[in-house]
Biopython code that builds the backbone (N, CA, C, O; Angstrom):
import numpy as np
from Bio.PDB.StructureBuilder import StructureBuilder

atoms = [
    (1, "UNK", "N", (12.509, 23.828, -7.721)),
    (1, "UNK", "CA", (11.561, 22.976, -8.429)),
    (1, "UNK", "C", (11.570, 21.585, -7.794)),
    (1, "UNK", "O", (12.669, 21.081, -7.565)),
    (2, "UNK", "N", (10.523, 20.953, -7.505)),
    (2, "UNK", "CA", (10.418, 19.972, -6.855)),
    (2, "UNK", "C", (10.304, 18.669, -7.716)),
    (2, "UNK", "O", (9.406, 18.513, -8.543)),
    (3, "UNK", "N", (11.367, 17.667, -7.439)),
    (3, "UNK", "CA", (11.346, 16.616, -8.808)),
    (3, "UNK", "C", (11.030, 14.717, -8.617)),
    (3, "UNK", "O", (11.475, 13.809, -7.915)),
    (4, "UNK", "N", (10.107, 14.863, -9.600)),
    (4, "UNK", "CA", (8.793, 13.439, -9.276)),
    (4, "UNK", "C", (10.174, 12.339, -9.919)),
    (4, "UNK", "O", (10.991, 12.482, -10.829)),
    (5, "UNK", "N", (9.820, 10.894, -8.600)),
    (5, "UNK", "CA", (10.674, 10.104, -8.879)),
    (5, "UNK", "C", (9.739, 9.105, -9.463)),
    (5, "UNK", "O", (8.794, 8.721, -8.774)),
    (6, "UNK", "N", (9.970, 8.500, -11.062)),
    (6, "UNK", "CA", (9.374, 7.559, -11.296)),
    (6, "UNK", "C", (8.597, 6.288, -9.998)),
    (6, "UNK", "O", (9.357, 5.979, -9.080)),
    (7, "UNK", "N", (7.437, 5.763, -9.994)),
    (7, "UNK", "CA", (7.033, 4.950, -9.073)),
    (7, "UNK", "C", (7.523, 3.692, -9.714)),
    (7, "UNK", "O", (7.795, 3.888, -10.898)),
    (8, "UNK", "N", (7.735, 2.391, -9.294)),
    (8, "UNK", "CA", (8.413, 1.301, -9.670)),
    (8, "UNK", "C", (6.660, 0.191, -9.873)),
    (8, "UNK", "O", (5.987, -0.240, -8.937)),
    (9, "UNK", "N", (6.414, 0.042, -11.156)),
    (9, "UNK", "CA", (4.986, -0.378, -11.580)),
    (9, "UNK", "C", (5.185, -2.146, -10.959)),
    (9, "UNK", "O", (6.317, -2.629, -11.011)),
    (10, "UNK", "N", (4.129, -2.918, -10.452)),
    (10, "UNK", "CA", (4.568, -4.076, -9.731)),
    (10, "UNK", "C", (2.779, -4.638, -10.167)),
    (10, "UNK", "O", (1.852, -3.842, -10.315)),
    (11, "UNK", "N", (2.654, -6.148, -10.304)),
    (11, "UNK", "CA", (1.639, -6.622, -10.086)),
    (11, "UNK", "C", (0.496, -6.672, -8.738)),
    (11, "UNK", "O", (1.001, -6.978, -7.657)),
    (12, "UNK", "N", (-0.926, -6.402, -8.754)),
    (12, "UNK", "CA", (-1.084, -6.019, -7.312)),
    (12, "UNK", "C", (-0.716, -7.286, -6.572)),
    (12, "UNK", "O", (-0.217, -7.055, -5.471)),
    (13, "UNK", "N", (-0.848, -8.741, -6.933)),
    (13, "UNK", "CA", (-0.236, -9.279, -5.876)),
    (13, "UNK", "C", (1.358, -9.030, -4.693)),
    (13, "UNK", "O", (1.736, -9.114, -3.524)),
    (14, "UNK", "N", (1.870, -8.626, -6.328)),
    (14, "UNK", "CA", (2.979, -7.888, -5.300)),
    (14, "UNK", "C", (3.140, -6.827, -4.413)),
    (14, "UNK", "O", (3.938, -6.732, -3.480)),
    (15, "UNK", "N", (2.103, -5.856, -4.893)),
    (15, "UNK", "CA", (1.814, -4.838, -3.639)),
    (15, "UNK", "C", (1.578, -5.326, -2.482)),
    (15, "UNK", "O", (2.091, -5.042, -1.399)),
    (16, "UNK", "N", (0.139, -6.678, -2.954)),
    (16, "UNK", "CA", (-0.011, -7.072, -1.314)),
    (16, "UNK", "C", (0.902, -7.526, -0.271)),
    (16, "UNK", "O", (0.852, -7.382, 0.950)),
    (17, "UNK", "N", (2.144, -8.379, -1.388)),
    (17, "UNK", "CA", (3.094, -8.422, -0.630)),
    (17, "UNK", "C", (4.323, -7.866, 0.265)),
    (17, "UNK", "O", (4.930, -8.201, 1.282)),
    (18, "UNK", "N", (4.337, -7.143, -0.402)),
    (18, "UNK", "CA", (5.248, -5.516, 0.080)),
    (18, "UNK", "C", (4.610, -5.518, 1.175)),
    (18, "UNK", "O", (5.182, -5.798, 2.229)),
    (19, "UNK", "N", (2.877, -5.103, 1.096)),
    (19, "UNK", "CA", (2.312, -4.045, 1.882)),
    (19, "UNK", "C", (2.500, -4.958, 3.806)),
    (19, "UNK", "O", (2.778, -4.557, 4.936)),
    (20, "UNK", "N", (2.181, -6.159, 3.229)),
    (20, "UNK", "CA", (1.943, -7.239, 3.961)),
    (20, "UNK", "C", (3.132, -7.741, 4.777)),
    (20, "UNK", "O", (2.936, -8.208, 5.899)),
    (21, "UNK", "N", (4.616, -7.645, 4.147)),
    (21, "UNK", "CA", (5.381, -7.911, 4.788)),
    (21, "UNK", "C", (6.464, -6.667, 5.406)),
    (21, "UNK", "O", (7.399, -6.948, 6.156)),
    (22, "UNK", "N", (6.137, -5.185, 4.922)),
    (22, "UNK", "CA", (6.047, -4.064, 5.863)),
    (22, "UNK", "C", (5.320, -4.270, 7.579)),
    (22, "UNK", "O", (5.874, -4.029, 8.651)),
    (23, "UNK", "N", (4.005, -4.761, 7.346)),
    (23, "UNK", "CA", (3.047, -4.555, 8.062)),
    (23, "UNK", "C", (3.539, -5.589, 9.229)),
    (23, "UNK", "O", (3.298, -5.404, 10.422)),
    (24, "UNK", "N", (4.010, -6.315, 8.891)),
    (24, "UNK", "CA", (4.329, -7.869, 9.717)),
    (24, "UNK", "C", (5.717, -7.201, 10.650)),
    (24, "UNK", "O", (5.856, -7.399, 11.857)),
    (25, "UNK", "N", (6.844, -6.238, 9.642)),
    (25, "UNK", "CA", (7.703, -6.238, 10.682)),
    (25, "UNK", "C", (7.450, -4.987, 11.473)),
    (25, "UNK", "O", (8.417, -4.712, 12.183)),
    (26, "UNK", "N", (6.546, -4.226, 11.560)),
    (26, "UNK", "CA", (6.304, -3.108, 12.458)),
    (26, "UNK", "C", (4.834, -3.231, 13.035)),
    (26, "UNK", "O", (4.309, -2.167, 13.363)),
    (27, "UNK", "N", (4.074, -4.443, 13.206)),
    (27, "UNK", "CA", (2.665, -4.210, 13.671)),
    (27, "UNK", "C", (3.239, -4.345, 15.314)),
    (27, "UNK", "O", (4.351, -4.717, 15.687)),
    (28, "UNK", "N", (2.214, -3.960, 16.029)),
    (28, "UNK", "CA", (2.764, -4.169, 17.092)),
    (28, "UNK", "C", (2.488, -5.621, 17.832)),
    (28, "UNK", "O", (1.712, -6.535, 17.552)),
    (29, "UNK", "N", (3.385, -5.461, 18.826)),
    (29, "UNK", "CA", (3.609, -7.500, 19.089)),
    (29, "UNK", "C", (2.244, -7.800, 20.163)),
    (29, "UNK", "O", (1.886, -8.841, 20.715)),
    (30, "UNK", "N", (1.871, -6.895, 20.178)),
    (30, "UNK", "CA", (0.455, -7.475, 21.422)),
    (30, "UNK", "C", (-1.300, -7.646, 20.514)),
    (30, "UNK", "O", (-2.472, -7.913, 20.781)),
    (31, "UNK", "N", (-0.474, -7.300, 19.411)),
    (31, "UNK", "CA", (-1.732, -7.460, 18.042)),
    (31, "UNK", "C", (-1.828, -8.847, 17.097)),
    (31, "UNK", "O", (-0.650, -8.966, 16.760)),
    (32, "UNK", "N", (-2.437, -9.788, 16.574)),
    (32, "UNK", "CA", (-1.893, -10.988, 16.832)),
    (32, "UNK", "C", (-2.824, -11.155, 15.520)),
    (32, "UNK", "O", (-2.611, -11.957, 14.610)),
    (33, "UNK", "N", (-4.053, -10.109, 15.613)),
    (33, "UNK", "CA", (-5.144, -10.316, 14.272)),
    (33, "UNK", "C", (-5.224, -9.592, 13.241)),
    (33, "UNK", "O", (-5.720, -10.176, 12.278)),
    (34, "UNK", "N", (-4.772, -8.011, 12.991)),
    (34, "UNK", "CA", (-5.050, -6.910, 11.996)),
    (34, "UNK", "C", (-4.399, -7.830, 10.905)),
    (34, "UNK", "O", (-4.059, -9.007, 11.024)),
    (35, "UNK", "N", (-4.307, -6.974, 9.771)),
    (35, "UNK", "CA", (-3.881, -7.775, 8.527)),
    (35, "UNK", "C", (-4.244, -6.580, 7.860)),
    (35, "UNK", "O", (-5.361, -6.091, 8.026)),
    (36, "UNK", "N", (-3.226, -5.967, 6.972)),
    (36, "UNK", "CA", (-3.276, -4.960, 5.675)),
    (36, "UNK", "C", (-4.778, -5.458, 4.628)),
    (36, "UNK", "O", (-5.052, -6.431, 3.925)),
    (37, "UNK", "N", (-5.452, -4.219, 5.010)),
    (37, "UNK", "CA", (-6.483, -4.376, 3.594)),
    (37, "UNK", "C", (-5.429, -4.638, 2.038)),
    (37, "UNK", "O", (-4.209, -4.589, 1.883)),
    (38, "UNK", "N", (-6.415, -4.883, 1.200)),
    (38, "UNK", "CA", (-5.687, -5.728, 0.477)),
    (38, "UNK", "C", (-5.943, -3.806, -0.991)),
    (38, "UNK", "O", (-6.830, -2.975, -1.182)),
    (39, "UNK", "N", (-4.795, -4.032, -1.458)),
    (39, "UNK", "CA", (-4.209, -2.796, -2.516)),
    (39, "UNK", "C", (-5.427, -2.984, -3.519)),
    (39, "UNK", "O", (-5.816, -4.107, -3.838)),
    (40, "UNK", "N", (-6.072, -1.686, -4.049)),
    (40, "UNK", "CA", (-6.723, -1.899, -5.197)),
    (40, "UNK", "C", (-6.377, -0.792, -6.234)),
    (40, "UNK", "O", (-5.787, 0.188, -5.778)),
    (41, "UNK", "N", (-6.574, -0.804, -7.158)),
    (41, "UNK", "CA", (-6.816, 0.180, -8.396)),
    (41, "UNK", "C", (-7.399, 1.323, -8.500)),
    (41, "UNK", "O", (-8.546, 1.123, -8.103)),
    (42, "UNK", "N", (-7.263, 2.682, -8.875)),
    (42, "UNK", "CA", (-8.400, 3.168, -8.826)),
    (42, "UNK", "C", (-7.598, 4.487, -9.788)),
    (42, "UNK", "O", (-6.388, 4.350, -9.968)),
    (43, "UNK", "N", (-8.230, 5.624, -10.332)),
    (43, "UNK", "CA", (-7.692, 6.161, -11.292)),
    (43, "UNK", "C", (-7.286, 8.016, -10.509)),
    (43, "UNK", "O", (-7.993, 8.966, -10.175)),
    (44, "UNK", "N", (-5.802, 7.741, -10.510)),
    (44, "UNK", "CA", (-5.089, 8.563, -9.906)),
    (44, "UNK", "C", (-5.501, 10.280, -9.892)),
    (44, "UNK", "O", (-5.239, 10.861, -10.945)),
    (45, "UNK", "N", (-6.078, 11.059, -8.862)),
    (45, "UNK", "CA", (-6.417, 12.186, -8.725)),
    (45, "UNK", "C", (-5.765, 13.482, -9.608)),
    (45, "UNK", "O", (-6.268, 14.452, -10.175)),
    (46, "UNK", "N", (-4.172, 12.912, -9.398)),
    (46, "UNK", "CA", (-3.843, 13.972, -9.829)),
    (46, "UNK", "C", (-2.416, 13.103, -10.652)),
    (46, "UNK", "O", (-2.209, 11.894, -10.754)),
    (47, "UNK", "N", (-1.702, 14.144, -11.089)),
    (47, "UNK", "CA", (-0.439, 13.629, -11.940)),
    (47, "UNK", "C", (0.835, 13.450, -10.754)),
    (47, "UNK", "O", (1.870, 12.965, -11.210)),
    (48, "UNK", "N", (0.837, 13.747, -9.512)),
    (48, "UNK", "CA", (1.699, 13.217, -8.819)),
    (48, "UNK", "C", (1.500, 11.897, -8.011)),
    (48, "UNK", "O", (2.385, 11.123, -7.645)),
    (49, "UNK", "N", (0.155, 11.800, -7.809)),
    (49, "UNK", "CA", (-0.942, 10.412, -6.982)),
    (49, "UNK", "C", (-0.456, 8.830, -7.698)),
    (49, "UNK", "O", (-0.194, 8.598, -8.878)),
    (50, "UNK", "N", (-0.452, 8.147, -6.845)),
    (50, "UNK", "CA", (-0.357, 6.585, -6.523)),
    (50, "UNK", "C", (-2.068, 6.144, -7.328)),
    (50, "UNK", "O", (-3.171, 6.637, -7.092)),
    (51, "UNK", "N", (-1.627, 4.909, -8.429)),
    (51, "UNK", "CA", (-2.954, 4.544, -8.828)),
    (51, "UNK", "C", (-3.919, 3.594, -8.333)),
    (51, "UNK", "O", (-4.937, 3.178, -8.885)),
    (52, "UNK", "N", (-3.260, 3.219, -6.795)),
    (52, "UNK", "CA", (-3.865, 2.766, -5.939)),
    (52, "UNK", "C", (-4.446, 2.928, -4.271)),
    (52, "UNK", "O", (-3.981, 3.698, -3.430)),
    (53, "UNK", "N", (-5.080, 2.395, -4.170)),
    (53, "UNK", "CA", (-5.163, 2.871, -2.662)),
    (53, "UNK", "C", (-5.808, 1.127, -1.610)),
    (53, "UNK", "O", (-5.804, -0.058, -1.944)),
    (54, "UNK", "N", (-6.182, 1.707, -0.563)),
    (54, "UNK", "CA", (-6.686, 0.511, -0.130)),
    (54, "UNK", "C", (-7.543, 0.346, 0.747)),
    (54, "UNK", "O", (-7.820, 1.464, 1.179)),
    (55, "UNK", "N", (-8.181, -0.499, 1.310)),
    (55, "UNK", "CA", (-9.571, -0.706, 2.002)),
    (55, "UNK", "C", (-8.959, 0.268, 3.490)),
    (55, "UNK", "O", (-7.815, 0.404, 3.923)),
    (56, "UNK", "N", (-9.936, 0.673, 3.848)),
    (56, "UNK", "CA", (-9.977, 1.246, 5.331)),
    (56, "UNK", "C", (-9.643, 0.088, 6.230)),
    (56, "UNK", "O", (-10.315, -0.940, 6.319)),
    (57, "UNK", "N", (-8.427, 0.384, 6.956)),
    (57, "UNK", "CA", (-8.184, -0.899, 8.043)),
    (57, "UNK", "C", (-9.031, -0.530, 9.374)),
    (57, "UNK", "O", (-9.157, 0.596, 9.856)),
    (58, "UNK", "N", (-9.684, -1.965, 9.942)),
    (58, "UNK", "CA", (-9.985, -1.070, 10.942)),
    (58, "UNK", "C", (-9.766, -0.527, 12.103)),
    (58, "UNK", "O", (-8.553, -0.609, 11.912)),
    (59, "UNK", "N", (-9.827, -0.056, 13.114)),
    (59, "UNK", "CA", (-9.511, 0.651, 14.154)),
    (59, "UNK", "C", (-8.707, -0.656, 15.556)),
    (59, "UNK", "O", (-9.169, -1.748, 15.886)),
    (60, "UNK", "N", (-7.717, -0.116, 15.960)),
    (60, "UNK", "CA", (-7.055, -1.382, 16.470)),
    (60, "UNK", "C", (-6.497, -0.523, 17.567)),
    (60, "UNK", "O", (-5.558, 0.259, 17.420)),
    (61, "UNK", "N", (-7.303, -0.782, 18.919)),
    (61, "UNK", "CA", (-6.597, -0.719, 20.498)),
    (61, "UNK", "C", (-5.010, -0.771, 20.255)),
    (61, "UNK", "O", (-4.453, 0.144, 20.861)),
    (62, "UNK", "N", (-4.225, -1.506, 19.610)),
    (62, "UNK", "CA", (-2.768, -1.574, 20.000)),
    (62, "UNK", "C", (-2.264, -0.630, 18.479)),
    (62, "UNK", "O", (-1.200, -1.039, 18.015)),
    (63, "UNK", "N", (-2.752, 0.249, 17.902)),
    (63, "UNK", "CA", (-2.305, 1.180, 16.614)),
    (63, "UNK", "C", (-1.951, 0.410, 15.585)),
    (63, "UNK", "O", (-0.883, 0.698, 15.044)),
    (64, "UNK", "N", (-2.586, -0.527, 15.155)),
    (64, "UNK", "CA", (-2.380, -1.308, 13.694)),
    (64, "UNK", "C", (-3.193, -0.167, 12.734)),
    (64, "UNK", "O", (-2.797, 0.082, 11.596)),
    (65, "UNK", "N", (-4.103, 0.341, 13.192)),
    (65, "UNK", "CA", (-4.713, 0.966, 12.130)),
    (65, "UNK", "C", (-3.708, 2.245, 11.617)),
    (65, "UNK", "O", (-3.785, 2.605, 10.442)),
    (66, "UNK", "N", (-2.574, 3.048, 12.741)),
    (66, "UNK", "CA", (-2.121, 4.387, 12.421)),
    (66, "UNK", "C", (-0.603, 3.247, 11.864)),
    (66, "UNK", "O", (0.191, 3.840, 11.134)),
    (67, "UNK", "N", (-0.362, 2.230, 12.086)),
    (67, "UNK", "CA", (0.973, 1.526, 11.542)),
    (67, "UNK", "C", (0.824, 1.378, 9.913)),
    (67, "UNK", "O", (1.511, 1.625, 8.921)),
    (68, "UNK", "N", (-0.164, 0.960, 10.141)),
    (68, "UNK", "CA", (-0.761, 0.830, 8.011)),
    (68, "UNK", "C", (-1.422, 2.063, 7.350)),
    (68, "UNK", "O", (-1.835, 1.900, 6.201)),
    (69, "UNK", "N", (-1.584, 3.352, 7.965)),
    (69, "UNK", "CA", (-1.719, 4.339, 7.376)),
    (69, "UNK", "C", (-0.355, 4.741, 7.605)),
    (69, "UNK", "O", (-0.250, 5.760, 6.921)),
    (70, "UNK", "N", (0.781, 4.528, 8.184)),
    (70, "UNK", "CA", (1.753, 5.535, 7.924)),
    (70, "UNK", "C", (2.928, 4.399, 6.706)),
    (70, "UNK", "O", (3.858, 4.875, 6.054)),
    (71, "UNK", "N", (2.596, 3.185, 6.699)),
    (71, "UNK", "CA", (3.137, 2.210, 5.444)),
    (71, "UNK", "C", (2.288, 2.592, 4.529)),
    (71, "UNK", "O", (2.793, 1.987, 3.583)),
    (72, "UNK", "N", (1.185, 3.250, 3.983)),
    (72, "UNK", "CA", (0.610, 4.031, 3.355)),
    (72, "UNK", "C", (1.262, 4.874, 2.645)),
    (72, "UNK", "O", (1.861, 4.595, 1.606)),
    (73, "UNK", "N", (1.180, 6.090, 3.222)),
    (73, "UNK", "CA", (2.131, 7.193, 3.039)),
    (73, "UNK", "C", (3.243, 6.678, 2.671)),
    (73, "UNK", "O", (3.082, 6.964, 1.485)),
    (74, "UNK", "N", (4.327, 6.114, 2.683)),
    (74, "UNK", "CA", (5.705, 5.790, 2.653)),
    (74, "UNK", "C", (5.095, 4.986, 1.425)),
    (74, "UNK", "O", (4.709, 5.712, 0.509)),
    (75, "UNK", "N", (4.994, 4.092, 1.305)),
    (75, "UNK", "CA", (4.953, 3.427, -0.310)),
    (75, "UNK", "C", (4.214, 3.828, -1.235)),
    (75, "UNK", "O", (4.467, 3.750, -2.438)),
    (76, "UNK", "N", (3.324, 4.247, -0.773)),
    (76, "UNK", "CA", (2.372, 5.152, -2.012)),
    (76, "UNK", "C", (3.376, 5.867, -2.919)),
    (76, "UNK", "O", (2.996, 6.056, -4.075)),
    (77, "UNK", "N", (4.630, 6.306, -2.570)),
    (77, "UNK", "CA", (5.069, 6.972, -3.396)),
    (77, "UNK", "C", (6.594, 6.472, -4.166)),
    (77, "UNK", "O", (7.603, 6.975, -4.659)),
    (78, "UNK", "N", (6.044, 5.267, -3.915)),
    (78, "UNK", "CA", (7.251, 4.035, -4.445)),
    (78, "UNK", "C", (6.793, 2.737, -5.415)),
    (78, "UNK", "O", (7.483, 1.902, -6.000)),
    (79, "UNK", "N", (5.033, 2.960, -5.321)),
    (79, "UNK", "CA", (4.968, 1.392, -6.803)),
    (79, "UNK", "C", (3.686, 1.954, -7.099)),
    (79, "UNK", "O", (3.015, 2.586, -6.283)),
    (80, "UNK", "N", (3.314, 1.678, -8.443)),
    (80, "UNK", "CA", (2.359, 1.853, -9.291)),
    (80, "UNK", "C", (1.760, 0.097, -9.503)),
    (80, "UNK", "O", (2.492, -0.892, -9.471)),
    (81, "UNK", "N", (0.336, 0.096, -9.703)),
    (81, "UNK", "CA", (-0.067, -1.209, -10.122)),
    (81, "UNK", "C", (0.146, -1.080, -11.337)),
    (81, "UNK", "O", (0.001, -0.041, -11.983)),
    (82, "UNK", "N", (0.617, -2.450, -11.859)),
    (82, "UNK", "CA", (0.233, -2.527, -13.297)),
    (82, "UNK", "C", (-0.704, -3.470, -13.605)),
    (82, "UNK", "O", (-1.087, -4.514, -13.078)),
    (83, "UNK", "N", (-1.043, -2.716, -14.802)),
    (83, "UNK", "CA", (-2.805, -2.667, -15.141)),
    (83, "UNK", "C", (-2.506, -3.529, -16.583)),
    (83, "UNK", "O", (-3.503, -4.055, -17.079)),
    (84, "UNK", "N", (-1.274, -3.703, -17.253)),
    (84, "UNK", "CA", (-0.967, -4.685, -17.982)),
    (84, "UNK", "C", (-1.613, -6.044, -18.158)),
    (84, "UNK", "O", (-1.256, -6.897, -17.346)),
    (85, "UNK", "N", (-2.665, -6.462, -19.243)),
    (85, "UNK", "CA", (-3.251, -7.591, -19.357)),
    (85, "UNK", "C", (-1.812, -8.849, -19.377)),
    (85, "UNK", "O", (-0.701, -8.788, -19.903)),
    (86, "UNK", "N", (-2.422, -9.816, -18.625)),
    (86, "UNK", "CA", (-0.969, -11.392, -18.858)),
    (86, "UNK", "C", (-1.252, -11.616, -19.950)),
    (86, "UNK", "O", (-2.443, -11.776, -20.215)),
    (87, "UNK", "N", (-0.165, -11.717, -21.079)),
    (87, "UNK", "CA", (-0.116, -12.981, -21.969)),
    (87, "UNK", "C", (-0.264, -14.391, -21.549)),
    (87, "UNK", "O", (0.166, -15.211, -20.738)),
    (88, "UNK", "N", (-1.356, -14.199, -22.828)),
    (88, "UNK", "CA", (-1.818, -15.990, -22.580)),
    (88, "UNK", "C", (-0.904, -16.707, -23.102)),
    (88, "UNK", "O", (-0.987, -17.935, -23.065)),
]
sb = StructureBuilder()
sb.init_structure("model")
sb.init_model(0)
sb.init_chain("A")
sb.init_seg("    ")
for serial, (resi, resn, name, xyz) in enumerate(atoms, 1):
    if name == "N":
        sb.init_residue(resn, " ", resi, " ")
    sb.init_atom(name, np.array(xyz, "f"), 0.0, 1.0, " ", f" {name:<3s}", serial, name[0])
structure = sb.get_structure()
């Protein structure tokens, strides 16, 4: 039986930050412009799925685009947005 590890729920600014400072220590060093699309919301496919996803990065001569689809994969299955309104 295969067993689901709670995702760790985070504000999306903090995703961006995660996503963003993943992206910084593995982009490659001759790439100087890509930048992680930014994390959004969206309502999870299935009961094992991430409730977010993120803009299409685009296509990058030095593999920024396959570096942030594979930081993709790897955290997708480590934080949930929370969708929690702030107290005023």
């Amino acid at each position: 039986m295969q067993q689901h590890h709670a995702r760790q729920t985070v504000p999306v600014a903090q995703l961006y930050a995660i996503l963003d400072r993943e992206f910084k220590l593995r982009r490659p060093a001759a790439c100087t412009t890509c930048a992680v699309p930014l994390p959004y919301w969206r309502k999870p496919p299935d009961d094992v799925s991430a409730n977010w996803f993120i803009g299409t990065p685009r296509v990058c001569g030095h593999g920024c685009d396959i570096v942030i689809a594979e930081i993709l994969a790897q955290l997708w299955t480590r934080y949930d947005i929370d969708r929690t309104p702030p107290k005023p």
